[in-house]
Each structure stands twice: as structure tokens, then as C-alpha cells.
PDB file of N, CA, C and O in Angstrom, chain B, residues numbered from 101:
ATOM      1  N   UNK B 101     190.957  85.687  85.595  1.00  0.00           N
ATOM      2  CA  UNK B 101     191.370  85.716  86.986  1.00  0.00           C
ATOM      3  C   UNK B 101     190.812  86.956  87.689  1.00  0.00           C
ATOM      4  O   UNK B 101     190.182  86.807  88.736  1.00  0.00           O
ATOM      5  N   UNK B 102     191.039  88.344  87.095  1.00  0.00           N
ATOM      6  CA  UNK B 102     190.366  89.237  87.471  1.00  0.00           C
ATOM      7  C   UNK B 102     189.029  89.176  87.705  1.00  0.00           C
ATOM      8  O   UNK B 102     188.590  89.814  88.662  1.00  0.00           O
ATOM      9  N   UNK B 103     188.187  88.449  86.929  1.00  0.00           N
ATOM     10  CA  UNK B 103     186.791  88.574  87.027  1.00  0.00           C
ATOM     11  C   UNK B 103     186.295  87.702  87.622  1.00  0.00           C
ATOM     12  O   UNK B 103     185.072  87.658  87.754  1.00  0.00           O
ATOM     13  N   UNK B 104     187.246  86.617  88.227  1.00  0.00           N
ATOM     14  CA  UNK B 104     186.556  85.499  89.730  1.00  0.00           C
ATOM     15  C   UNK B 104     187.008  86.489  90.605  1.00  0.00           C
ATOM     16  O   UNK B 104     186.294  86.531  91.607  1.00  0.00           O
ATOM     17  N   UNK B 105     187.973  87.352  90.613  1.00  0.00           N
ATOM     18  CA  UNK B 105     188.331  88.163  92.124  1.00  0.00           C
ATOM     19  C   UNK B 105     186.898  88.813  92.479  1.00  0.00           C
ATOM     20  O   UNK B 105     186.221  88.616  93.488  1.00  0.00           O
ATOM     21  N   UNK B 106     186.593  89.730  91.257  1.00  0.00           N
ATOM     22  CA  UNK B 106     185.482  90.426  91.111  1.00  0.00           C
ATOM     23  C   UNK B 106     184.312  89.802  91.435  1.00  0.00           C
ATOM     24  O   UNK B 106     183.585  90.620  91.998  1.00  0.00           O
ATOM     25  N   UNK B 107     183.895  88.942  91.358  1.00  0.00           N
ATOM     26  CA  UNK B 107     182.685  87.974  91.735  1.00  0.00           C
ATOM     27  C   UNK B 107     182.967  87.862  92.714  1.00  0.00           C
ATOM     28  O   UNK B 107     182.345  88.568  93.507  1.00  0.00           O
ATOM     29  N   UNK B 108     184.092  86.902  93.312  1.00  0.00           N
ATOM     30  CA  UNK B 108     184.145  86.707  94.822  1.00  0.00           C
ATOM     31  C   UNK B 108     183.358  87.795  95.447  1.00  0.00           C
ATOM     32  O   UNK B 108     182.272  87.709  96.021  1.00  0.00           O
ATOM     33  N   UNK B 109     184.242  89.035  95.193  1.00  0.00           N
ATOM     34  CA  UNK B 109     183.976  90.442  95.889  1.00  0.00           C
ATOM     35  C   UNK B 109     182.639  90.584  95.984  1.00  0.00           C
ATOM     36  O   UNK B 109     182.062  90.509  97.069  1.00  0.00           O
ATOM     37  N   UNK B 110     182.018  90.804  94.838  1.00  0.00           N
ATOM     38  CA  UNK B 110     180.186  91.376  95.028  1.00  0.00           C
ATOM     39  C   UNK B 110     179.642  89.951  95.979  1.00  0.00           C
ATOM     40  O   UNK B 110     178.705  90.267  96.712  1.00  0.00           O
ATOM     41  N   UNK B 111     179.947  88.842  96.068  1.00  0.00           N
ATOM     42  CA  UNK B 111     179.266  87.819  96.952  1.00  0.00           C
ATOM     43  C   UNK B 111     179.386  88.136  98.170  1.00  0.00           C
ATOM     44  O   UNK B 111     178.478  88.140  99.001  1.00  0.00           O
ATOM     45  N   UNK B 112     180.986  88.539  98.413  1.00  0.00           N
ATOM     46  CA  UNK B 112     181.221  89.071 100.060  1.00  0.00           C
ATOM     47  C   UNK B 112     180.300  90.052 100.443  1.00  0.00           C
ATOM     48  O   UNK B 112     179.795  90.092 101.565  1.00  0.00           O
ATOM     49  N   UNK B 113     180.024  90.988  99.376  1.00  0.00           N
ATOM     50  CA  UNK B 113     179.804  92.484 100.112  1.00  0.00           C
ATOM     51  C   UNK B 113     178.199  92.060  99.798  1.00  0.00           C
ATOM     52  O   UNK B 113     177.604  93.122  99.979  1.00  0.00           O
ATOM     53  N   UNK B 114     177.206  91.047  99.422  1.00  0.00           N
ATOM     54  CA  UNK B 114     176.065  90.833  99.899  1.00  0.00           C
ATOM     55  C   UNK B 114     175.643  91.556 100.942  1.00  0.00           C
ATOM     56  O   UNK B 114     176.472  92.191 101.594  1.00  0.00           O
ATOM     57  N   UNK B 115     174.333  91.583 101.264  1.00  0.00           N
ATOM     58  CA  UNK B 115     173.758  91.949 101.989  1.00  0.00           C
ATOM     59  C   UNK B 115     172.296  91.169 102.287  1.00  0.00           C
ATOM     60  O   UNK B 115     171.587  91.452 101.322  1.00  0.00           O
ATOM     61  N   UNK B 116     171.755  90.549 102.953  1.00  0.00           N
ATOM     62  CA  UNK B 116     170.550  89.912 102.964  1.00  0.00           C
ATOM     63  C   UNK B 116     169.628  90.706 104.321  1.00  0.00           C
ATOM     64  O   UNK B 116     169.819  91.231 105.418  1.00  0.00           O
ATOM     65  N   UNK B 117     168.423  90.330 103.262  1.00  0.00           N
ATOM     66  CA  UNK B 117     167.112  90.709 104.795  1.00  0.00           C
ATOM     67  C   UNK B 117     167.967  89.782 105.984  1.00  0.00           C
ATOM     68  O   UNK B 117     168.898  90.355 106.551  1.00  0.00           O
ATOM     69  N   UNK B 118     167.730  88.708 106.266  1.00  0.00           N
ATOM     70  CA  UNK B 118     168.447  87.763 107.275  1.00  0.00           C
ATOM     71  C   UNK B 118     169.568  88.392 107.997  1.00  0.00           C
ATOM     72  O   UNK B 118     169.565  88.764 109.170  1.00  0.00           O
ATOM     73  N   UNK B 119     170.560  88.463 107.108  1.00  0.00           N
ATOM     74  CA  UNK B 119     171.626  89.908 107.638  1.00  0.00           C
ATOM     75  C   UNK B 119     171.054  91.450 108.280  1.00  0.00           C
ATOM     76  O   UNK B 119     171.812  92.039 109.052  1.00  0.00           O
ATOM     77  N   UNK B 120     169.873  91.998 107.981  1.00  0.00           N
ATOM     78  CA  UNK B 120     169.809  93.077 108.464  1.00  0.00           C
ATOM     79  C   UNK B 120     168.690  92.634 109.536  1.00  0.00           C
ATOM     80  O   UNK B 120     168.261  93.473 110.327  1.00  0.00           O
ATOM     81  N   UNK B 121     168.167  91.143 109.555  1.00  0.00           N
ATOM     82  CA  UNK B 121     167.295  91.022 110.964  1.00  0.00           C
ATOM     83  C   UNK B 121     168.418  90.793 112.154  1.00  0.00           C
ATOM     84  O   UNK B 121     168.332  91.409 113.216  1.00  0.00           O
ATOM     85  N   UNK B 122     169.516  89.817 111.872  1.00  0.00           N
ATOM     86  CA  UNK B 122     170.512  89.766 112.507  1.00  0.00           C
ATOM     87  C   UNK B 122     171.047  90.729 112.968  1.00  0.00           C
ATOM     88  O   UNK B 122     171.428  90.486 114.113  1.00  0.00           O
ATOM     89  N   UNK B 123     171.346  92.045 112.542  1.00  0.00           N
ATOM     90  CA  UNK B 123     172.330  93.078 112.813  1.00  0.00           C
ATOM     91  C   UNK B 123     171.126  93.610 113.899  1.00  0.00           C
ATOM     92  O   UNK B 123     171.686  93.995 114.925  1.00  0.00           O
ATOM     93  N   UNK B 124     169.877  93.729 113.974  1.00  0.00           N
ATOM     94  CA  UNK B 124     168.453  94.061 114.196  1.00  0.00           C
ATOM     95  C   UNK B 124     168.557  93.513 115.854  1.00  0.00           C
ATOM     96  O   UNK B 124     168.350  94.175 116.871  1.00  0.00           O
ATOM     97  N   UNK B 125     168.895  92.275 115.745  1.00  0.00           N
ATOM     98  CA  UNK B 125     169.164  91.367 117.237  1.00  0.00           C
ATOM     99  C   UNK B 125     169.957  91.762 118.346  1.00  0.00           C
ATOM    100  O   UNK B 125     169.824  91.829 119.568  1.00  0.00           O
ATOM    101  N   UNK B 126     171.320  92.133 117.016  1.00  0.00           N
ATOM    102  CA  UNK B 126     172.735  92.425 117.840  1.00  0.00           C
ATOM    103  C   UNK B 126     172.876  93.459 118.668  1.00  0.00           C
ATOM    104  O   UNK B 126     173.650  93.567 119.619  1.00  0.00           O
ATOM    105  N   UNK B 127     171.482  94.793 117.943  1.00  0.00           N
ATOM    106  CA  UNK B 127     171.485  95.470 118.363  1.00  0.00           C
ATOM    107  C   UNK B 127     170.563  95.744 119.891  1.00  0.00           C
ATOM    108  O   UNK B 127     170.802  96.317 120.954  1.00  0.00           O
ATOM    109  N   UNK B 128     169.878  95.295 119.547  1.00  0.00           N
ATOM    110  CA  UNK B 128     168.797  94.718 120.652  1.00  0.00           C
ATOM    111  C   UNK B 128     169.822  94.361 121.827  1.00  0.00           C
ATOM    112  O   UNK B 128     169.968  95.139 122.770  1.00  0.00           O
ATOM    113  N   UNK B 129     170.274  93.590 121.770  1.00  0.00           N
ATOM    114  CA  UNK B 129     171.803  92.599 122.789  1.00  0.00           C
ATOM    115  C   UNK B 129     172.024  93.371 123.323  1.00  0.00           C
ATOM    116  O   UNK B 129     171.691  93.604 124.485  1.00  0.00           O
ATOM    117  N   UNK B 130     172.780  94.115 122.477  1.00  0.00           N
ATOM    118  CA  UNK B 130     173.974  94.783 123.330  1.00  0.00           C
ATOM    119  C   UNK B 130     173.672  95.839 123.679  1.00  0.00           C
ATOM    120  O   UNK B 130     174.437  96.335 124.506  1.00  0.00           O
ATOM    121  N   UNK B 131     172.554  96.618 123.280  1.00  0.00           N
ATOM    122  CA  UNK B 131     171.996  97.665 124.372  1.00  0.00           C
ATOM    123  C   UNK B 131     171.459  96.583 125.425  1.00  0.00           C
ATOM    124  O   UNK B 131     172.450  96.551 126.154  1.00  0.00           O
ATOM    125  N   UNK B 132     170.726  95.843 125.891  1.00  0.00           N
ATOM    126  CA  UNK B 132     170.422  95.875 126.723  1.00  0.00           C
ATOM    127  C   UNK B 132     171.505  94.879 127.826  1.00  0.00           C
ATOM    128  O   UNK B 132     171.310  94.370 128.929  1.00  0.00           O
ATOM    129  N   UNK B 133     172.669  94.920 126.913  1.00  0.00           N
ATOM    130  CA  UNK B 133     173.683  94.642 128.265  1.00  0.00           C
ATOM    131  C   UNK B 133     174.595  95.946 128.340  1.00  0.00           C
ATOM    132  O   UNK B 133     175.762  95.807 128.705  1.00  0.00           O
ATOM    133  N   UNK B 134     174.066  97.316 127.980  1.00  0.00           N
ATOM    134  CA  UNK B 134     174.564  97.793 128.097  1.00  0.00           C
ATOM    135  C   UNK B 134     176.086  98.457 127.525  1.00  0.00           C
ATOM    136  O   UNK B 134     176.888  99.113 128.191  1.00  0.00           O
ATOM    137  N   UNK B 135     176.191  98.058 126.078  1.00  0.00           N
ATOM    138  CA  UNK B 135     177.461  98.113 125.172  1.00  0.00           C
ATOM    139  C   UNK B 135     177.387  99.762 124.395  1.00  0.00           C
ATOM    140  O   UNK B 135     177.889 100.002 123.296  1.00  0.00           O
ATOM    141  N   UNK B 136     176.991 100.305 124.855  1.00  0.00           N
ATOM    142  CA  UNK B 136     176.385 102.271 124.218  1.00  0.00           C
ATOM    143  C   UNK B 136     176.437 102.967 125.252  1.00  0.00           C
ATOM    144  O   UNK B 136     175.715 102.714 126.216  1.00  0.00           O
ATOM    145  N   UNK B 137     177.116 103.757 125.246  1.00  0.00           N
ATOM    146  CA  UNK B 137     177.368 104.931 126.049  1.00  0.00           C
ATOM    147  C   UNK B 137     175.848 105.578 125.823  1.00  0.00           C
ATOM    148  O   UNK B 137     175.100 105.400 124.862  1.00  0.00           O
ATOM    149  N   UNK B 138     175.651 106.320 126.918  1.00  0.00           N
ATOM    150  CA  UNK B 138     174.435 107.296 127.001  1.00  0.00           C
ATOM    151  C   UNK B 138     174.250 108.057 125.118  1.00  0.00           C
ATOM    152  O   UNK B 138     173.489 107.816 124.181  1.00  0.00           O
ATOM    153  N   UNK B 139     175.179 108.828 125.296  1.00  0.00           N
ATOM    154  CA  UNK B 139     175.093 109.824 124.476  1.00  0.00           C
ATOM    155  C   UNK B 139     175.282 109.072 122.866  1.00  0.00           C
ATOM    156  O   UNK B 139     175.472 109.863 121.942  1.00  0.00           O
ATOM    157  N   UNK B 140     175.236 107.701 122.560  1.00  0.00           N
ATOM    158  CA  UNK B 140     175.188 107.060 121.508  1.00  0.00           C
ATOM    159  C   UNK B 140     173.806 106.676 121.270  1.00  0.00           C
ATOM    160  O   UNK B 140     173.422 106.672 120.100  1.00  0.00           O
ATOM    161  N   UNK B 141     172.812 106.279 122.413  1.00  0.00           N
ATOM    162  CA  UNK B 141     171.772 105.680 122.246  1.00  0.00           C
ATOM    163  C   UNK B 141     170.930 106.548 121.070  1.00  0.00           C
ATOM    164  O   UNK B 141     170.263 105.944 120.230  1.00  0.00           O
ATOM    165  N   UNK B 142     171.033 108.213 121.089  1.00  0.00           N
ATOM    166  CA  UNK B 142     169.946 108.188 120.174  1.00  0.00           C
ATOM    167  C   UNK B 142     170.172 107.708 118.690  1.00  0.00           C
ATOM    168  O   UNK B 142     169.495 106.997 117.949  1.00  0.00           O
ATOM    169  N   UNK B 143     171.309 108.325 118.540  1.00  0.00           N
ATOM    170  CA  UNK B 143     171.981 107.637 116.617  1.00  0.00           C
ATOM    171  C   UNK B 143     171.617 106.230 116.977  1.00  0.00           C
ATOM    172  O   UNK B 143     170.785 105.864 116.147  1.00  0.00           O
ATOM    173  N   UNK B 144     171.863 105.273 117.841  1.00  0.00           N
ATOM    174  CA  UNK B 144     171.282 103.926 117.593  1.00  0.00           C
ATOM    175  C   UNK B 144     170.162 103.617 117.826  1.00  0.00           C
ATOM    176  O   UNK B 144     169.917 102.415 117.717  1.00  0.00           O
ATOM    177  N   UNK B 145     169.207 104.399 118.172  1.00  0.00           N
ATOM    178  CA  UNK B 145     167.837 104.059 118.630  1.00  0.00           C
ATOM    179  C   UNK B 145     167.254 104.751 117.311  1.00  0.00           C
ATOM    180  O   UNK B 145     166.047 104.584 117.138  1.00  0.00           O
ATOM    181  N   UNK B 146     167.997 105.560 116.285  1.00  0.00           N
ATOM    182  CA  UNK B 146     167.326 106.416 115.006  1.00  0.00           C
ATOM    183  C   UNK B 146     167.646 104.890 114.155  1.00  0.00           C
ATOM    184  O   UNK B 146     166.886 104.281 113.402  1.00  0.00           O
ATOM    185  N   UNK B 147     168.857 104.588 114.521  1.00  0.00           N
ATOM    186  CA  UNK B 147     169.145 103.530 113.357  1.00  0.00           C
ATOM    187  C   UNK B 147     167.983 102.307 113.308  1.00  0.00           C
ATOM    188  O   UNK B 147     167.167 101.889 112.486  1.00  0.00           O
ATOM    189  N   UNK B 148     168.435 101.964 114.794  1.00  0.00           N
ATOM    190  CA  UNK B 148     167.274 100.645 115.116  1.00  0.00           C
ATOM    191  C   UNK B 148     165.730 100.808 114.646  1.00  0.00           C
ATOM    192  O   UNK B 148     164.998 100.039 114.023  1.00  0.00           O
ATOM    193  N   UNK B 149     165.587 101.666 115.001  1.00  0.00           N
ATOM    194  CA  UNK B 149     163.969 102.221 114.353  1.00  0.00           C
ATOM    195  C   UNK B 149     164.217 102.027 112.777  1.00  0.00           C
ATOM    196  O   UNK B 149     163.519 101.180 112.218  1.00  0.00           O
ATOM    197  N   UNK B 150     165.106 102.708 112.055  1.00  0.00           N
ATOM    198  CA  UNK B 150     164.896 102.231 110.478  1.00  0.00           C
ATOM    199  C   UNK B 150     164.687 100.930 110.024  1.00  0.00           C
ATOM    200  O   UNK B 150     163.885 100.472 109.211  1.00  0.00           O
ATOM    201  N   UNK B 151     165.850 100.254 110.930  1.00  0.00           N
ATOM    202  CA  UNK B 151     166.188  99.088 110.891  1.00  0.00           C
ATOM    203  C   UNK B 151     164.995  98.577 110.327  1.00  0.00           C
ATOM    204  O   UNK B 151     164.654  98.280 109.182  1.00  0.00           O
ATOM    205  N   UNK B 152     164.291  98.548 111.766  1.00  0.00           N
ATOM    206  CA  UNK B 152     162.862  97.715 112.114  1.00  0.00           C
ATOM    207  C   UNK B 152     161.757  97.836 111.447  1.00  0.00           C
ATOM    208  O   UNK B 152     161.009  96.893 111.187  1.00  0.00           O
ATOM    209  N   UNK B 153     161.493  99.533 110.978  1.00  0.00           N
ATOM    210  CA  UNK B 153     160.520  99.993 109.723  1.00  0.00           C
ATOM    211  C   UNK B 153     161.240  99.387 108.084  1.00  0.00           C
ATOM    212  O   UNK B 153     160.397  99.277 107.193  1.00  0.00           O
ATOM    213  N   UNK B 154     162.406  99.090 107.781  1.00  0.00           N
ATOM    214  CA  UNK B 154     162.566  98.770 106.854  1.00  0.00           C
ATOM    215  C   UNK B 154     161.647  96.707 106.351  1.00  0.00           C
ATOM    216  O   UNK B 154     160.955  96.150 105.499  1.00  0.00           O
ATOM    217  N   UNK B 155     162.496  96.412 107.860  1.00  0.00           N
ATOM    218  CA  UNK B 155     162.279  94.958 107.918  1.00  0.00           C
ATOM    219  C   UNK B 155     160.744  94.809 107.683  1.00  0.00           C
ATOM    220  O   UNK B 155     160.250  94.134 106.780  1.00  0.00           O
ATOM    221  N   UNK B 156     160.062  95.522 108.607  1.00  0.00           N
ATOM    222  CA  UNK B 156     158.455  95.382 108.198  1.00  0.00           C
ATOM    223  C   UNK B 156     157.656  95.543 107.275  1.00  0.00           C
ATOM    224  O   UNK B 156     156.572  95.040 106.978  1.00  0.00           O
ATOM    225  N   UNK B 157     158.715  96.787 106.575  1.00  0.00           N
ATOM    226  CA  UNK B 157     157.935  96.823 104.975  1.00  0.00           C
ATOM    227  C   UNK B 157     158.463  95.786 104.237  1.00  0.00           C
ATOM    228  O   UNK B 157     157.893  96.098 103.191  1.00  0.00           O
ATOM    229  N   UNK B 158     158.990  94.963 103.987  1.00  0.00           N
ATOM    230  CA  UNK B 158     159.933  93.869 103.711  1.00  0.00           C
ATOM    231  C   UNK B 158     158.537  92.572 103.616  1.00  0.00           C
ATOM    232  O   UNK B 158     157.714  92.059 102.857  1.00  0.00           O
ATOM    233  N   UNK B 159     159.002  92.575 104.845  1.00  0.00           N
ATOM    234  CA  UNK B 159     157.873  91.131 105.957  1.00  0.00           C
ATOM    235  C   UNK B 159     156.831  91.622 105.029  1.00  0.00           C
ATOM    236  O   UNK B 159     156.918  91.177 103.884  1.00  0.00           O
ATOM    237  N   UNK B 160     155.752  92.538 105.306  1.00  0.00           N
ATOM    238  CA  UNK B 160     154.516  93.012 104.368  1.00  0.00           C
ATOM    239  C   UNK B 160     154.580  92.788 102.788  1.00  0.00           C
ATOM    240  O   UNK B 160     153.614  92.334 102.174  1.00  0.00           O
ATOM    241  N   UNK B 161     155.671  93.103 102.229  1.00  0.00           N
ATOM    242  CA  UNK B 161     155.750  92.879 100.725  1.00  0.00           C
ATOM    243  C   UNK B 161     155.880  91.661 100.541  1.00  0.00           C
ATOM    244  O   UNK B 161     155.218  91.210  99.606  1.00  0.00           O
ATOM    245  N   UNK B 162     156.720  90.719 101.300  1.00  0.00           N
ATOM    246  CA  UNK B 162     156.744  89.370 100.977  1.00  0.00           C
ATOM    247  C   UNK B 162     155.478  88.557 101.390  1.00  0.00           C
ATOM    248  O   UNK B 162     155.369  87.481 100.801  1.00  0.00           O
ATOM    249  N   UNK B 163     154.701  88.802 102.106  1.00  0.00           N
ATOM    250  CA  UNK B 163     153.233  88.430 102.380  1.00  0.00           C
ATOM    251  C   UNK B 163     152.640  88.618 101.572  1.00  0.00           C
ATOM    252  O   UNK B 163     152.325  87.510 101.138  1.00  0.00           O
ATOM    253  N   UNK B 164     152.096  89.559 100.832  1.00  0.00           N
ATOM    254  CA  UNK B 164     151.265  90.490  99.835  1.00  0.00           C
ATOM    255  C   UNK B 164     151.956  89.284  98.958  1.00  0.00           C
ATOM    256  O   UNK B 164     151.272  88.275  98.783  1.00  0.00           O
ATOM    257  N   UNK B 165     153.506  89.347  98.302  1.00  0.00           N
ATOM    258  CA  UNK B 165     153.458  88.333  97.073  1.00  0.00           C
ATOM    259  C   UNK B 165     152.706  86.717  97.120  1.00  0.00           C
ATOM    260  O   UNK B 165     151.880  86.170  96.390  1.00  0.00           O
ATOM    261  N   UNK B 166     153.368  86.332  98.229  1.00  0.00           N
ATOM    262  CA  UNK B 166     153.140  85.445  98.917  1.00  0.00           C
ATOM    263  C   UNK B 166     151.557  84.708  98.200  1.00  0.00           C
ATOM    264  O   UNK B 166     151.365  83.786  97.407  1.00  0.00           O
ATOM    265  N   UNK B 167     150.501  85.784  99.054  1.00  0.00           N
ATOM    266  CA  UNK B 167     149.131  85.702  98.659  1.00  0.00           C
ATOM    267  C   UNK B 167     149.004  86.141  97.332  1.00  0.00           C
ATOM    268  O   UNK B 167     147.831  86.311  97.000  1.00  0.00           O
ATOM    269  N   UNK B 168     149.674  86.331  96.641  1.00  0.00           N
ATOM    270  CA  UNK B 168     149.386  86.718  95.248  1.00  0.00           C
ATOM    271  C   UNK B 168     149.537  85.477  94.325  1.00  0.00           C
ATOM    272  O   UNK B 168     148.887  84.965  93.414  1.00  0.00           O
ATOM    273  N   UNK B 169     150.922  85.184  95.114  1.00  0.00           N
ATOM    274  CA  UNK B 169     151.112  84.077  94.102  1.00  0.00           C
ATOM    275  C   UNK B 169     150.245  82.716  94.739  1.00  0.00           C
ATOM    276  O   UNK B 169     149.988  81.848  93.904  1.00  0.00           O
ATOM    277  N   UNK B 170     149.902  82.534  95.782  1.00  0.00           N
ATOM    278  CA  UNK B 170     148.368  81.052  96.112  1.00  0.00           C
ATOM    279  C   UNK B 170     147.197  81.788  95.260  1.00  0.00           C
ATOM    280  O   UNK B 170     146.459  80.873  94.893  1.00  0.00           O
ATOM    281  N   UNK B 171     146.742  82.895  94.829  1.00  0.00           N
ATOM    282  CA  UNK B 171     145.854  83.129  94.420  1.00  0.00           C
ATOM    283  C   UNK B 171     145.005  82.591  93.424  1.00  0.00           C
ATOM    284  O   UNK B 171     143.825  82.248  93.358  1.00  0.00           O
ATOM    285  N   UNK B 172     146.211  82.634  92.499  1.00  0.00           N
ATOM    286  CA  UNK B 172     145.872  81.644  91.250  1.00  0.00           C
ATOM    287  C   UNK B 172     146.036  80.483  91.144  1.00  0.00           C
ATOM    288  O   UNK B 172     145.860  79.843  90.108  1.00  0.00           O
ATOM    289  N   UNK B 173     146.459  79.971  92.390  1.00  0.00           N
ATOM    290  CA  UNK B 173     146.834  78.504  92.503  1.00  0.00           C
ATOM    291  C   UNK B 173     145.555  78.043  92.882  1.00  0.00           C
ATOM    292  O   UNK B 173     145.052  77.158  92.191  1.00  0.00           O
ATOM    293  N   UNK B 174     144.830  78.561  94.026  1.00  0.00           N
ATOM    294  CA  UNK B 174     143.500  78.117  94.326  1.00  0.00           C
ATOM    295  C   UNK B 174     142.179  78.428  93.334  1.00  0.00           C
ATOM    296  O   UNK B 174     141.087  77.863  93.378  1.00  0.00           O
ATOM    297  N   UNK B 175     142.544  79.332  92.568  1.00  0.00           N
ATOM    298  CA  UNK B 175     141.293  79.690  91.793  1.00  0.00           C
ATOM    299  C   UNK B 175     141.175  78.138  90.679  1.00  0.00           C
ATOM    300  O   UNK B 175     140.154  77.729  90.127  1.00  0.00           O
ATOM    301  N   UNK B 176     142.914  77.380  90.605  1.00  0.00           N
ATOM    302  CA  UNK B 176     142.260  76.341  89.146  1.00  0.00           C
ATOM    303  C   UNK B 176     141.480  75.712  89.924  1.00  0.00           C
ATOM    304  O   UNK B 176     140.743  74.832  89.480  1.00  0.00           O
TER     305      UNK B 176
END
């Protein structure tokens, strides 16, 4: 019983690329309706920037496999 609680748990507290493009959006949103006080924008404009450099090295690595793995598919 303990150790389905425990599973449940690590499934909740997931985290996915998809999830951090999403959070990526939200953030996008709601600055530009205006949901950040002045003096918040830079901590969220430091965050958003990671955000976005993380996602891209992401996007790039999954390309790179991507073509790695047709590689040998086209060479038979």
C-alpha cells in the first residue's frame, strides 16, 4: 500500500518538456496581459530566458538523435 502511494507520488511530481513549453506560454500570456508588476519582470524575464535556452537545447538534441537514428535506416 505504501509503495502504490509512493508511485502515485513520483507520477504526480513528473515533469515533462511539454510541461515546461507550456509553463513557457503561460508565461508569455500573462505578461503580455499584463499579470507582473514592474519590478517582477526581471526575475521573470531571467526565468523565461532559461526557460527558452533550456527548451532549445532540448529541440536540438532531439533532432541530432532523430537524424542519427534515420541514418542507419537509409544507409541499408
Amino acid at each position: 500500500m505504501a509503495e502504490e502511494k509512493q508511485a502515485e507520488a513520483q507520477q504526480a511530481a513528473e515533469l515533462t518538456v511539454q510541461d515546461l513549453g507550456s509553463i513557457k506560454q503561460i508565461i508569455d500570456v500573462a505578461s503580455q496581459r499584463g499579470a507582473f508588476k514592474p519590478n517582477e519582470m526581471m526575475v521573470i524575464g531571467q526565468v523565461y530566458t532559461k526557460l527558452e535556452s533550456f527548451l532549445g537545447a532540448v529541440q536540438k538534441q532531439q533532432k541530432e538523435q532523430q537524424q542519427q537514428q534515420e541514418a542507419p535506416e537509409s544507409a541499408e
